[in-house]
ZATORMAR-186252 format. One line per 5 residues: for each residue y, z, x of N, C-alpha, C, O. Coordinates in steps of 0.05 Angstrom, whole numbers, plus 5000, padded with zeros to 4 digits. Each point is the difference from the previous one (the first is absolute). Example, Ala and Ser with C-alpha at 12.3 -4.5 7.8 and 13.67 -1.06 7.14 Angstrom:
BEGIN
4886/5156/5264/5024/5000/4982/5024/5000/5018/5000/5013/5021  5021/4973/4972/5024/5001/5016/5022/5014/4985/5022/5004/5010
// end
This chain:
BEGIN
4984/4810/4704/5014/5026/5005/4994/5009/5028/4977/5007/5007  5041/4993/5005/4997/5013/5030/5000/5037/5003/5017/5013/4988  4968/4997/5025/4991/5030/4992/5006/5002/5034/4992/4984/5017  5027/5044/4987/4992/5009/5027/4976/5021/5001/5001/5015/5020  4975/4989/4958/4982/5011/5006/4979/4999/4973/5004/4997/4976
4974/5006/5038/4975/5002/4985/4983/5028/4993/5008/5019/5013  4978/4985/4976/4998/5030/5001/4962/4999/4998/4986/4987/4985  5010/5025/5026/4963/4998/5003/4981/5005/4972/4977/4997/4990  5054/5016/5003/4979/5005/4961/4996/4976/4986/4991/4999/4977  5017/4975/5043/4991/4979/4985/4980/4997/4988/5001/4982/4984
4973/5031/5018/4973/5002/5013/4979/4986/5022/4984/5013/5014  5021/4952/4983/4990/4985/5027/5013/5019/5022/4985/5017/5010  5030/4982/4994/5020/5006/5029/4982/5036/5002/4987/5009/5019  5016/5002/4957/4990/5030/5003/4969/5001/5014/4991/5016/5017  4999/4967/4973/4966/4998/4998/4997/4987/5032/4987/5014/5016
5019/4972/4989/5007/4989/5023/5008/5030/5033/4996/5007/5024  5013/4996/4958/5013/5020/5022/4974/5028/5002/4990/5010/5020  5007/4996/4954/4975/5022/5003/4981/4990/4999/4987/5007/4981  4999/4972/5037/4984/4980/5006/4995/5005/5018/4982/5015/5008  5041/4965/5010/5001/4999/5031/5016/5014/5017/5001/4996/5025
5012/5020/4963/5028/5016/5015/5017/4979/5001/4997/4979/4987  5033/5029/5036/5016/4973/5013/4993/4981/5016/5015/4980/5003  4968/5022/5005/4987/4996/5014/4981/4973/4998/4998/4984/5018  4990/5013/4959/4979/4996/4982/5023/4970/4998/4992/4980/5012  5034/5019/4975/5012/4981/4987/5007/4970/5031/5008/4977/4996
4987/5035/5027/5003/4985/5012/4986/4964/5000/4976/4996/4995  5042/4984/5009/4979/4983/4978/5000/4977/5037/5017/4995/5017  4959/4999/4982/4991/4987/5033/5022/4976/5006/5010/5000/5022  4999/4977/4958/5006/4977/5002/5034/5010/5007/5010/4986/5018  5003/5029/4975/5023/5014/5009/4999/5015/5026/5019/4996/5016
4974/5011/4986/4986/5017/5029/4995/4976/5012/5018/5001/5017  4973/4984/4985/4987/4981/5022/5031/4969/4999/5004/4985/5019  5011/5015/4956/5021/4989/5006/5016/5013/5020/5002/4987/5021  5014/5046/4978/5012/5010/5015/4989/4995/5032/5015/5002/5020  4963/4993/4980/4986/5000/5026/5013/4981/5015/5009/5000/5023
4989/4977/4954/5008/4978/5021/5026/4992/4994/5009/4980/5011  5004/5035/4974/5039/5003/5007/4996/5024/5018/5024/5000/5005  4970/5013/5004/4998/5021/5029/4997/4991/5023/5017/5004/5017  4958/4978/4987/4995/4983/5019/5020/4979/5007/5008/4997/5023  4999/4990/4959/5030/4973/5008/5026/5020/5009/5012/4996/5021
4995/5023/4964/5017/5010/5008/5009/5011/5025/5023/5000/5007  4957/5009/5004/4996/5008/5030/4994/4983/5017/4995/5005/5024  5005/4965/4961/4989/4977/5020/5034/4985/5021/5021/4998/4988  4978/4997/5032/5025/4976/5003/4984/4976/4995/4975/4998/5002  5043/4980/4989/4982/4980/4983/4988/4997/4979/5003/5012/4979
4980/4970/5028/4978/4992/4975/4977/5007/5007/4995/5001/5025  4983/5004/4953/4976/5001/5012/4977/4975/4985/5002/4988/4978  4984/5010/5036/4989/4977/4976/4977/5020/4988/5006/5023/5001  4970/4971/4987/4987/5006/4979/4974/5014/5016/4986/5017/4988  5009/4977/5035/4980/5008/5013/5009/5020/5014/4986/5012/5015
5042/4994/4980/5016/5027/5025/4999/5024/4982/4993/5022/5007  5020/4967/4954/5001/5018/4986/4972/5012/4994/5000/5024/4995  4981/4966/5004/4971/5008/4992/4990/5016/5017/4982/5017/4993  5031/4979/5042/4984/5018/5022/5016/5027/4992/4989/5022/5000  5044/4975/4994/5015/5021/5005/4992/5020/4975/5004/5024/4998
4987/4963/4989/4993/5021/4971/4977/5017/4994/4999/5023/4991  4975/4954/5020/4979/5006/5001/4981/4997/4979/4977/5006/4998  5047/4978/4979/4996/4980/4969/4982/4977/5003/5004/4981/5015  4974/5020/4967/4988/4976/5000/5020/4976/4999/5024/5002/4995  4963/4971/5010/5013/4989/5002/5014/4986/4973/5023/4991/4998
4954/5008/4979/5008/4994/4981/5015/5019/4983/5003/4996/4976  5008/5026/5036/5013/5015/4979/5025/4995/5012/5018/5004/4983  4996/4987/5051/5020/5003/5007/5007/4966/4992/5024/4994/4999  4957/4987/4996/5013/4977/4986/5007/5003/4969/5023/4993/4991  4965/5013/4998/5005/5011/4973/5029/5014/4995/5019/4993/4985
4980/5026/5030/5033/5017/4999/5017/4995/5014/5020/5014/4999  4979/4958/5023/5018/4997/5016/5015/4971/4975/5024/4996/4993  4958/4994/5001/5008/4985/4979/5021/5001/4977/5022/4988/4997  4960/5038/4981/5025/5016/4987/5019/5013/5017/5017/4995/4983  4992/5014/5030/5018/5020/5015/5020/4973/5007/5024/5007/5001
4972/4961/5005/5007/4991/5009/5021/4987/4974/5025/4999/5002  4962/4992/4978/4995/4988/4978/5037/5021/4990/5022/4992/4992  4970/5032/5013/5022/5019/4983/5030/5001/5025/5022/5010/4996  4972/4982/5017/5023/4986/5033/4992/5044/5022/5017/5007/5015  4963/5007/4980/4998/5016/5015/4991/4990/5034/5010/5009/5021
4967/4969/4977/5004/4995/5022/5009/4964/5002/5002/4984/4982  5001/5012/5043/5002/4969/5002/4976/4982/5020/4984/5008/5016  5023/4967/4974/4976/4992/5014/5012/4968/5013/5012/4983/4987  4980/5015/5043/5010/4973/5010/4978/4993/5024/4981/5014/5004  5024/4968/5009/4977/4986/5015/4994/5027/5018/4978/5009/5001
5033/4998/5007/5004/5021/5015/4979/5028/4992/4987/5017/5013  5017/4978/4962/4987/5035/4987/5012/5010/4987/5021/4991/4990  4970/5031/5006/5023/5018/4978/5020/5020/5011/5003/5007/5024  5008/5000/4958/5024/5020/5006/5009/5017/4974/4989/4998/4979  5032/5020/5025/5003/5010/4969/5019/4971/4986/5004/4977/5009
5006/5037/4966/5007/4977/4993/5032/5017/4988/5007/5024/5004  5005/4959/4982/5029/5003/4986/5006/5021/4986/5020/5013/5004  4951/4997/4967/5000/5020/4979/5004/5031/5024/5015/5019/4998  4971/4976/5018/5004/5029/5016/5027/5000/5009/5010/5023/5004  5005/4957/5000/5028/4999/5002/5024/5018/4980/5018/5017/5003
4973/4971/4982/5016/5007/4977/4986/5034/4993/5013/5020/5002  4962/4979/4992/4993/5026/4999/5016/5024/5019/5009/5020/4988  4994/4977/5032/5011/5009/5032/5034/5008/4988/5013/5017/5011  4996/4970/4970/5024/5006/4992/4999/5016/4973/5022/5002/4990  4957/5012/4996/5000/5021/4982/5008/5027/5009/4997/5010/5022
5015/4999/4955/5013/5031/5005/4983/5022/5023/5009/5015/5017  4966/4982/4976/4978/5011/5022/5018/4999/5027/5011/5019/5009  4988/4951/5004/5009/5002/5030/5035/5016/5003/5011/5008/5021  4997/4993/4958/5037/5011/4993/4993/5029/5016/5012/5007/5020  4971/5004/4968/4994/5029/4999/4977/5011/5015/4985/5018/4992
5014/4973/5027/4973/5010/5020/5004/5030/5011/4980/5013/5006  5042/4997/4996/5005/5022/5015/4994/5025/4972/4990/5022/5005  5017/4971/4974/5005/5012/4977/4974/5008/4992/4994/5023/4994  4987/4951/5007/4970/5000/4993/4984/5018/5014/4985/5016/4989  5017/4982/5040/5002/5019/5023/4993/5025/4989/4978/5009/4996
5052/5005/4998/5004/5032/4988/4985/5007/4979/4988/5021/5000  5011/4955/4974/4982/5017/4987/4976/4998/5001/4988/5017/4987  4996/4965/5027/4971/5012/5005/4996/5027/5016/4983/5017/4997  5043/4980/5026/4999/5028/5012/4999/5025/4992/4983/5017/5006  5042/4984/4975/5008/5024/4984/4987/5006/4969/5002/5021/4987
4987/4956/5005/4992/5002/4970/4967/5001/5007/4982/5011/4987  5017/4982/5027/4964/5006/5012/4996/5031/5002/4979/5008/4990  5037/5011/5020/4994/5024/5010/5004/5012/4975/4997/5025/5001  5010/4963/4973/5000/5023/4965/4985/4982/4980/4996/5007/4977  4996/4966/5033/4982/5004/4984/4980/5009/4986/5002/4994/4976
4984/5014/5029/4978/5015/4991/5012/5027/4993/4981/5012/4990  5041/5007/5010/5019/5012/4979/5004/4981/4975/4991/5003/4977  5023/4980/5030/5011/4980/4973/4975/4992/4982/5003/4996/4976  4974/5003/5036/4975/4986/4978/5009/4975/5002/4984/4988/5014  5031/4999/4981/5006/4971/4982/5010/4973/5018/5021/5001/5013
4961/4974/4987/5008/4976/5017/5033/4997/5002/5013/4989/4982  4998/5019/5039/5034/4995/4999/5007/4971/5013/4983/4988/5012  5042/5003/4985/5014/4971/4998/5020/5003/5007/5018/5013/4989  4985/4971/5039/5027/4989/5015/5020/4979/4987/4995/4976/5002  5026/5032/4985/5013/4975/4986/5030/5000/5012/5013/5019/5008
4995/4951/4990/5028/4993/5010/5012/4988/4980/4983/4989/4986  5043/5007/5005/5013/4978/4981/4996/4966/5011/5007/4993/5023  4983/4990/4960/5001/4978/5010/5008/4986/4975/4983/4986/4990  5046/5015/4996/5013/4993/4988/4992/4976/4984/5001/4979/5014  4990/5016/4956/5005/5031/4982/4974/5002/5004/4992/5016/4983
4998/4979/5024/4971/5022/5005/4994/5029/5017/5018/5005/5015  4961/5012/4984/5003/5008/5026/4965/4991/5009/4982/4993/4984  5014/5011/5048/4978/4993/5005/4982/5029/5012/5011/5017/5014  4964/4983/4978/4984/5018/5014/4990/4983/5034/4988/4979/5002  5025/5044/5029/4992/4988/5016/4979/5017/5016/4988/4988/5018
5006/5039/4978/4970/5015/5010/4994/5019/4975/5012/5003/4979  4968/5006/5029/4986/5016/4980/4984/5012/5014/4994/4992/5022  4994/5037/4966/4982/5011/5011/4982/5016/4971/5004/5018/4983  4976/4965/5025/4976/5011/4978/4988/5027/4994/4991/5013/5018  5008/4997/4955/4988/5022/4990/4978/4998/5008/4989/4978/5004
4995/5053/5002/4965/5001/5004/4991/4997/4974/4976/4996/5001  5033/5005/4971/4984/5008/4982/4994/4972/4995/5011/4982/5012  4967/5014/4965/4990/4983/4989/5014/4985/4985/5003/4976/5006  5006/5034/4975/5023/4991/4980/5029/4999/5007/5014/5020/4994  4996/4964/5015/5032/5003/5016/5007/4975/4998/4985/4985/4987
5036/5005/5024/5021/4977/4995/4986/4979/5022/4992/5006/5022  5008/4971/4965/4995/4977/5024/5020/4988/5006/5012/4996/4979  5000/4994/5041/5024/4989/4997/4994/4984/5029/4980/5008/5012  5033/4974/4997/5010/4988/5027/5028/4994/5010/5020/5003/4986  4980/4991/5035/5031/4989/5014/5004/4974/4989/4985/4981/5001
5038/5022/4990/5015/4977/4994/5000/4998/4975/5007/4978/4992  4988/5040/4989/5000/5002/4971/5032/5000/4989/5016/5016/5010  4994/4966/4970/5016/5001/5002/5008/5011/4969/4979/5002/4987  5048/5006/4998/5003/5015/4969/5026/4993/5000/5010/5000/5023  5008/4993/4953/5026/5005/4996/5013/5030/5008/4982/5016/4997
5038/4995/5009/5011/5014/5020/4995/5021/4960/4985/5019/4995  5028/4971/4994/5006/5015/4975/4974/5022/4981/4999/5016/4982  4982/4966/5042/4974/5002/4973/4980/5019/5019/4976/4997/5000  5038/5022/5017/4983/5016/5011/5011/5023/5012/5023/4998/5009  4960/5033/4992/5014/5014/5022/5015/4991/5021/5024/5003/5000
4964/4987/5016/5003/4988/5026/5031/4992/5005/5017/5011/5015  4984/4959/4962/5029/4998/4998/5025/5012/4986/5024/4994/5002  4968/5020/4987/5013/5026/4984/5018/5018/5020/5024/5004/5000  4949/5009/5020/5006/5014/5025/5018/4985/5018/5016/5013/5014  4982/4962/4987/5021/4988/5021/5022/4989/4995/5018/5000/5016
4984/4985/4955/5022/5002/4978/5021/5028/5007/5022/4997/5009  4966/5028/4984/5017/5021/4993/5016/5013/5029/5020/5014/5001  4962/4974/5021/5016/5009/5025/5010/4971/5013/4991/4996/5023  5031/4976/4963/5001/4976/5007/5029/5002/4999/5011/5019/4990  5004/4958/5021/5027/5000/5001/5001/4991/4966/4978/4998/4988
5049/4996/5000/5004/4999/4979/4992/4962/4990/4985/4991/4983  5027/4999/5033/4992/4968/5007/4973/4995/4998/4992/4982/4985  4993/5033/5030/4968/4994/4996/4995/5005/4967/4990/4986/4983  5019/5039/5015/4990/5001/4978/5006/4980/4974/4983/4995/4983  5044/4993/5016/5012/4988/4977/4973/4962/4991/4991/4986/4982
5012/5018/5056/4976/4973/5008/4974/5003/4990/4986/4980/4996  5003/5049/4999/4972/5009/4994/5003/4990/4981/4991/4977/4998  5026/5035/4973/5006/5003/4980/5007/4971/4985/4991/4995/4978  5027/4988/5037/5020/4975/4989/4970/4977/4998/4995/4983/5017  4992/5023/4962/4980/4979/4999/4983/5014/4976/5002/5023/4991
4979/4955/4999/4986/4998/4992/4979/5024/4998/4987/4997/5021  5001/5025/4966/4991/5026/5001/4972/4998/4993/4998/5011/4978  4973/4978/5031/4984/4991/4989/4985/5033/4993/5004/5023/5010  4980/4968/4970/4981/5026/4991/4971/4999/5014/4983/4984/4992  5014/5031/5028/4958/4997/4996/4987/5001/4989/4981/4984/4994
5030/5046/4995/4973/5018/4982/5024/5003/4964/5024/4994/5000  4964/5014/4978/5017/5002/4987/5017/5038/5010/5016/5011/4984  4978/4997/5036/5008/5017/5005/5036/4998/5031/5015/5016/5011  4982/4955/4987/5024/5000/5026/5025/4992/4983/5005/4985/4981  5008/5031/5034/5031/5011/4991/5008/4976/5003/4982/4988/5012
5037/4997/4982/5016/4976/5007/5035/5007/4980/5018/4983/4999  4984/5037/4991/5024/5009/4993/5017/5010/5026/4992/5018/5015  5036/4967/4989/5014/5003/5027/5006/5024/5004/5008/5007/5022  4991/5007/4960/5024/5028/4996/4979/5027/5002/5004/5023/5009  4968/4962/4978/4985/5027/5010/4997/4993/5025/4996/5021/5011
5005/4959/5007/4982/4999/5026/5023/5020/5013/4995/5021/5013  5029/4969/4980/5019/5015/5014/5012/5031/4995/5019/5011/5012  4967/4998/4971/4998/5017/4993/4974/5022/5019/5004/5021/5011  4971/4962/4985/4984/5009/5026/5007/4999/5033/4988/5013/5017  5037/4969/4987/4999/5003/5031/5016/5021/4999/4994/5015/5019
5026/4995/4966/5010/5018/5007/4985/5030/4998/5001/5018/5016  4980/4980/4955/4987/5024/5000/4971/5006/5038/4989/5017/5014  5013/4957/4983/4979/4996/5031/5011/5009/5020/4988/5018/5012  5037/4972/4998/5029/5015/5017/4999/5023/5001/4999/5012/5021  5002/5003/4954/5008/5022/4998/4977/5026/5012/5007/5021/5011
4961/4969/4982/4986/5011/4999/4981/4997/5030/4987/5018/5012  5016/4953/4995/4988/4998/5029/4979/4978/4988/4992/4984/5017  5001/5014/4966/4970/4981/4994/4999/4992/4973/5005/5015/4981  4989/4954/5016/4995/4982/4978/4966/5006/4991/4982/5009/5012  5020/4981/4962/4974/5017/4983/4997/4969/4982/5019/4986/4993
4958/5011/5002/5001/4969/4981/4963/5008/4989/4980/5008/5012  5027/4985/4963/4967/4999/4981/4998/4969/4997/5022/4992/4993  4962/4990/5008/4981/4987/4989/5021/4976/4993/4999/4984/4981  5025/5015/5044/5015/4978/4991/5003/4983/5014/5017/4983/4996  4957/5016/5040/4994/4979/5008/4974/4986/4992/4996/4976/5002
4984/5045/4988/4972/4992/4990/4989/5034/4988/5002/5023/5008  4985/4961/4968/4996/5026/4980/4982/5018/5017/4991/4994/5023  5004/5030/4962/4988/5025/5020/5003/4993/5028/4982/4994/5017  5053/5007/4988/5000/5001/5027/5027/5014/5008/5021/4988/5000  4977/5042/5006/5030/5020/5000/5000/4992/5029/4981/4992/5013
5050/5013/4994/5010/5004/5036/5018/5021/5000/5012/5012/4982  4986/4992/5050/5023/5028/5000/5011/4986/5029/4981/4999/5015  5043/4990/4997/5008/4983/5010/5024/5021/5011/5017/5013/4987  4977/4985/5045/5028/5015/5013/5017/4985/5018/4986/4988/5016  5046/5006/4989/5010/4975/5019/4994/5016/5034/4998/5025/5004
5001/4958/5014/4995/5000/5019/5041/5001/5015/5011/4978/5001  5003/5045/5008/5031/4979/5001/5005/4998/5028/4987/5008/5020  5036/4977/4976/5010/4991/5028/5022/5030/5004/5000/5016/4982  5017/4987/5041/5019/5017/5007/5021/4994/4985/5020/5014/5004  4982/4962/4974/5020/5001/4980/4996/5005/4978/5015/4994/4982
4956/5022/5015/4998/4999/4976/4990/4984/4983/4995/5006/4977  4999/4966/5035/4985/4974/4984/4974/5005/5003/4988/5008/5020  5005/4985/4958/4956/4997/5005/5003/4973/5016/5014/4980/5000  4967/5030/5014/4986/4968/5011/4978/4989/4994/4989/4978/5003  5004/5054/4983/4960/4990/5001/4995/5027/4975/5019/5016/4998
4956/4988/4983/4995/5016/5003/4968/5008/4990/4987/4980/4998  5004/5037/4998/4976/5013/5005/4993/5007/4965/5011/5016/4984  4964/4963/5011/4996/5004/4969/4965/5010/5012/4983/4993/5016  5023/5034/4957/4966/5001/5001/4999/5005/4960/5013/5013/4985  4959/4962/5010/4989/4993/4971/4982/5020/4997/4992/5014/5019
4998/4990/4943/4979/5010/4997/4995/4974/4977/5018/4989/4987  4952/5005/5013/4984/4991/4977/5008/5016/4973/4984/4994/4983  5032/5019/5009/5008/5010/4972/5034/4992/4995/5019/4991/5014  4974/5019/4951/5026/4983/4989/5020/5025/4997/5020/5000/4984  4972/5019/5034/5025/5012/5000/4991/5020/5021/4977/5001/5010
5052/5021/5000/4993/5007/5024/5019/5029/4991/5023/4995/4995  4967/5037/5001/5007/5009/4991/5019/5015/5028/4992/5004/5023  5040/5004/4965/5020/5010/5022/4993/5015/5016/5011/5001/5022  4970/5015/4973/4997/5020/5030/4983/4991/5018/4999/5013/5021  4984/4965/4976/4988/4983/5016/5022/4971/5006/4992/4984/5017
5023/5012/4974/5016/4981/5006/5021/5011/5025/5005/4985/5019  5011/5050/4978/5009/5005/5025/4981/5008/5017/5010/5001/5023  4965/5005/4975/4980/5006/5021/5005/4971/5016/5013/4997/5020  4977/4990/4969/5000/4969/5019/5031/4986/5013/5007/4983/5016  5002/5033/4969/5032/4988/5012/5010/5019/5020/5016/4997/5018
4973/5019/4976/5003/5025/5023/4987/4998/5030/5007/5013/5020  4977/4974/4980/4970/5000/5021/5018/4972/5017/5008/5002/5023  4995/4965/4954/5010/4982/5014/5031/5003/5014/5004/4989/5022  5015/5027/4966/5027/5002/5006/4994/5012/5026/5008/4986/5019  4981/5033/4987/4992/5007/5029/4996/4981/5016/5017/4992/5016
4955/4995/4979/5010/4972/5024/5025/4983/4987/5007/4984/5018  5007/5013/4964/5007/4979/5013/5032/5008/5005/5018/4984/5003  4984/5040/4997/5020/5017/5021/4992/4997/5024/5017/4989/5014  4955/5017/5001/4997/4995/5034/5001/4971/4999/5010/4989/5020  4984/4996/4962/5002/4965/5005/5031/4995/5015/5006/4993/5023
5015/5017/4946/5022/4997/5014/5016/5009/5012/5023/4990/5002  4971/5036/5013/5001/5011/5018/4993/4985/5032/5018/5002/5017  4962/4988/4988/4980/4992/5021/5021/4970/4997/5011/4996/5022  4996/4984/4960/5008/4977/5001/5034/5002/5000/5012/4980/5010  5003/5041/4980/5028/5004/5014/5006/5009/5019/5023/5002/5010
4944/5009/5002/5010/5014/5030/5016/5011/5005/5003/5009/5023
// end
């Protein structure tokens, strides 16, 4: 089952966190991979094995060790010459992320300055048919809050997120969301056509999609579209709580707080 989120009441993930802070979860062998996809990247050429070790400042046996795997998975490549990146970063380079750089832009800009109003880790999402994908996020201070990363991906049906971008979509998208197969996550996700459609319009009507525990149990959203000057979502702005339900006057609190940015979002991007 693919989840676009985790929630810290797992308890590892919780315990973890009121441990070491964010901080704390940083894990060295990832850190010291990015190093040396940082280093090639900024390289012209190849470097051989004694260039990547000076440029990193990596023992040497840890930059053979990871240049190995990294290589092994096609991140980097390797020829008489030395290394270089490799193909997977290719293809990576073509995820929804690079679509939307300008978009990603705004809301760290604009969703940064209410966070800490909102309380709650919020989520950059786009349609990426029939899924939608999470492509930034910005983390809660509290202890107990949503874990999530970029590139998480959920059926469009089985979450605020796509609910919210469903209800503000041309009619076509939507029939495409819909004309398939309706999988369940939780025993709590809707997969009846007529309620979903029944929610985009009540979502339409109201400004913001609302979903309990029907991408992953004890896990409510309150999900606002991001639109274009026609009126289409392009993107929009989900913030989770760790509970299995999210009572209405805290549901328009939060929809109230995100619809603000993501009015200056599309405001600032229709110029």
């Amino acid at each position: 089952m693919t989840l676009a989120s985790e929630t810290a009441a797992d308890g590892e993930i919780e315990e973890l966190l009121s441990r070491n802070g964010p901080s704390g979860l940083a894990v060295p062998s990832v850190v010291h991979a990015f190093a040396i996809i940082d280093l090639l990247a900024g390289t012209k050429g190849q470097l051989r094995l004694a260039g990547i070790v000076s440029g990193t400042g990596l023992p040497k046996t840890t930059v053979h060790r990871l240049l190995r795997t990294l290589t092994t998975m096609g991140i980097t490549h390797w020829n008489n010459d030395g290394f270089s990146l490799g193909p997977t970063l290719a293809r990576y380079a073509n995820t929804p992320v690079s679509n939307h750089t300008e978009t990603i832009g705004l809301f760290y800009s604009v969703v940064g300055r209410v966070q800490k109003e909102l309380g709650e880790t919020v989520q950059l999402a786009v349609l990426t048919p029939p899924d939608i994908t999470f492509v930034a996020f910005l983390d809660s201070d509290s202890v107990v809050r949503l874990v999530t990363r970029v590139g998480r991906r959920l059926p469009a049906h089985a979450s605020a997120s796509g609910k919210a971008l469903l209800a503000f979509s041309q009619a076509e998208t939507v029939r495409e969301a819909l004309d398939r197969p309706l999988t369940a996550l939780t025993d709590w996700t809707i997969t009846d056509r007529q309620i979903l459609l029944d929610q985009f319009k009540l979502t339409h009507t109201r400004g913001w999609a609302y979903e309990s525990q029907e991408s992953a149990a004890n896990l409510s959203c309150v999900s606002v579209p991001v639109l274009n000057s026609a009126g289409i979502a392009f993107a929009t702005l989900t913030a989770c709580l760790p509970v299995p339900f999210i009572a209405e006057p805290r549901q328009r609190q939060m929809a109230s707080i995100m619809t603000g940015c993501a009015n200056e979002m599309s405001r600032r991007i229709s110029g």
